[in-house]
Structures are given as C-alpha cells and as structure tokens.
C-alpha positions in Angstrom: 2.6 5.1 -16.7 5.0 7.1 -14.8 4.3 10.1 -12.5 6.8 12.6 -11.1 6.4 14.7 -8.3 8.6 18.0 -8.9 8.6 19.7 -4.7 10.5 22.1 -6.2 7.1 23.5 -7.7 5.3 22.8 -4.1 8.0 24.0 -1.6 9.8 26.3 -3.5 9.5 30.2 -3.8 9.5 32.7 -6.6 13.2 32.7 -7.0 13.5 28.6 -7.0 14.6 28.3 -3.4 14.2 25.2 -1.7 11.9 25.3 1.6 12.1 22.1 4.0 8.7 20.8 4.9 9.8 21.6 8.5 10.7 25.6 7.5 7.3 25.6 5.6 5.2 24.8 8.8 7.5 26.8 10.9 6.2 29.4 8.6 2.8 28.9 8.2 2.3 28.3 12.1 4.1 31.8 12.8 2.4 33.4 10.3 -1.3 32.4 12.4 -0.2 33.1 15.5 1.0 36.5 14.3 -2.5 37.1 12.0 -4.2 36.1 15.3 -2.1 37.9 18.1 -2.4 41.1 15.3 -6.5 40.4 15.3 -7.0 40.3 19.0 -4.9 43.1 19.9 -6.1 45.2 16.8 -9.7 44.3 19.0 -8.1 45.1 22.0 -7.1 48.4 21.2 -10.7 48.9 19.2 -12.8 48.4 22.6 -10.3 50.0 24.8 -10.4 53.4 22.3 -14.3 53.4 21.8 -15.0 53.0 25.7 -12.1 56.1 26.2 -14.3 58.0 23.3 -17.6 57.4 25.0 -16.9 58.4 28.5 -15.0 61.4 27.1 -18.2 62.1 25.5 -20.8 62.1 28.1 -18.2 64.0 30.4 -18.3 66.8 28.2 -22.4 66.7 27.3 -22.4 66.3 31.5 -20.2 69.2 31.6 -21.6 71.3 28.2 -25.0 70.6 27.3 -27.0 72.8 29.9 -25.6 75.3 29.0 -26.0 74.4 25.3 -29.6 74.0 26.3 -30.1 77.1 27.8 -28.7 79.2 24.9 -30.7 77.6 22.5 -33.6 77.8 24.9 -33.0 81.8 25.3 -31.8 82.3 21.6 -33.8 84.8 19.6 -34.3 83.6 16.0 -36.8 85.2 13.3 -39.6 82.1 12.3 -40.1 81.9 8.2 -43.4 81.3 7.3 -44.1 78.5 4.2 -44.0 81.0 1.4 -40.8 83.0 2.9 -42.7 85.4 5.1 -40.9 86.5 8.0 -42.3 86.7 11.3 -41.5 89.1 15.0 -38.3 87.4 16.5 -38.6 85.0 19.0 -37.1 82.4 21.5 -38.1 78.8 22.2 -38.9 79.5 25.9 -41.4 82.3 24.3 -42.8 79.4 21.8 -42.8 76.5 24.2 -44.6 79.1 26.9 -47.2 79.8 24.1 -48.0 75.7 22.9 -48.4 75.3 26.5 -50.6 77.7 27.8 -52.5 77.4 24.8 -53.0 73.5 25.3 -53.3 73.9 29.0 -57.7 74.7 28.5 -59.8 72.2 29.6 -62.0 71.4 26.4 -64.6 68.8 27.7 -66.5 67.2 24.8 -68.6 64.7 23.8 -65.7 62.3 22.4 -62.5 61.2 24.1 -61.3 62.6 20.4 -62.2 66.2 21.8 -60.1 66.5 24.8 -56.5 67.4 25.0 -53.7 66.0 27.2 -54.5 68.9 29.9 -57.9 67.8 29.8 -57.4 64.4 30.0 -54.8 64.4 32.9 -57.3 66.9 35.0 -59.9 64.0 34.1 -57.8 60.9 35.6 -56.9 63.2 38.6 -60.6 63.7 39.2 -61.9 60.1 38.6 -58.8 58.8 40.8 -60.2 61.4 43.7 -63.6 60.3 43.8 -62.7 56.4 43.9 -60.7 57.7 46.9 -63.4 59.6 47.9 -66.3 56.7 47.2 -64.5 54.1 48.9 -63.9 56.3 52.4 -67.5 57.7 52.2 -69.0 54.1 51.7 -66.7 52.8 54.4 -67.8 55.8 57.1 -71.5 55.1 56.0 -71.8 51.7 56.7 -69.9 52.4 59.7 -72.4 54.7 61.2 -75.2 52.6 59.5 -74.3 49.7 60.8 -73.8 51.7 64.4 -77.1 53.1 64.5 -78.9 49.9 63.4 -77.4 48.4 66.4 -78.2 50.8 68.6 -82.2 50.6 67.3 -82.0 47.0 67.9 -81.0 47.7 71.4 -83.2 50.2 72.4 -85.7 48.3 70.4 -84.9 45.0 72.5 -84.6 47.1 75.8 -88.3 48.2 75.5 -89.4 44.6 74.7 -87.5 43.5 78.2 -88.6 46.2 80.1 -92.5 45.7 79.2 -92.2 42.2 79.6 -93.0 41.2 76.6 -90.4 38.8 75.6 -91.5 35.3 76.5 
C-alpha cells in the first residue's frame, strides 16, 4: 500500500499557486494580529464613543430638563375620562396640589390599614416626641426625687441628733 501526499491540495490556493509553509504562517500570524489589533481597537473606539455619548447626555438633561420639568409641570392638558368624557383643563401642579392636600387629613383609625402616609408620619413624629419627652421628664423626676429624699433624710437625721436620740 502506497500513500501520496499531494501539498499542492494543502498549500495551494484557488488558482493552483504554490504557498511555502513559511508564506503560509507568515499569513496566518498576520492575519491574527490584524483580527486582534482590528478587535481591540474596534473596543477601543466603542468605550471611548459610549462614555463621549453619556456625558453629552447628562450635560444636556443638566442643562434642559428643569426647564422640561417645569413646562410639563405648568402645561394645561384636558383629562379623558374611561368612556371618552372630557373633563375642565388642567395642569399637573393643579393635580399634584389636589392628591396632596387631599391625602394630607389625618384619618386615625382602628387599624394601621386606616391611616394614610400623612397620618402615619404625624404618628412617628409624635411617638418620637414623647420618648424624647419620657426620657427628660423621668430623668428631671428622679433628679428632684432623689433630691428631696435626701434632704428628708437629713432633716430627719438632724432632729434625731439634735434630741439626742441617736445612741
């Protein structure tokens, strides 16, 4: 048994040209380094570009969006009810004055479930008051307590001296 190795069909090209093994690696090393180089500058470019886009971005929402916000805070628009009813024009400082002054009524109630945010918050202010409260009261009570017994005991022990009747 006999086998032939034709290198013509392993190093040659389309038209029947002849590569040397050295030419071949040649090529196939440039053609890496040049896939790579291409890649990391291609990357390169990529991160420089979307860090240029997204400080060009919030330099102009710095720069536009209050007054973006303000128009569309004072902008009247006409509400449409569910069915297609229209109601008085409006603004969204009008509607966010209403939600909030409608909200802001303390509703006290027998479940947490009852009570709104307004009534919560007055709530926490309260309960965080009286601990301050509590613990300053208690302290200036058993202060004076505490001074007073004293005192008794030594007017108390002074009229035990004084009568002779400590022995």
């Amino acid at each position: 048994m006999k086998i032939e190795i034709d290198l013509q069909d392993i190093l040659g090209d389309e038209y029947g040209d002849m590569e040397s093994l050295a030419n071949s690696i040649e090529r196939q090393l440039v053609d890496s380094i040049q896939a790579n180089l291409s890649k990391g500058i291609q990357n390169k470019v990529d991160s420089v570009v979307a860090e240029i886009i997204a400080s060009k971005v919030a330099e102009t929402a710095e720069k536009v969006l209050p007054a973006l916000v303000e128009e569309l805070v004072d902008k009247e628009y006409q509400p449409v009810g569910r069915y297609g009813d229209k109601d008085v024009p409006t603004t969204m400082r009008k509607e966010l004055l209403k939600v909030l002054t409608s909200q802001m009524i303390y509703k006290s109630g027998s479940y947490s479930s009852d009570k709104n945010f307004f009534t919560n918050s007055i709530d926490d202010i309260i309960s965080a008051k009286m601990k301050e409260f509590k613990t300053l009261f208690d302290s200036k009570v058993d202060e004076v307590f505490t001074k007073e017994a004293f005192d008794y005991a030594l007017v108390k022990m002074n009229q035990k001296f004084k009568m002779g009747e400590v022995k």
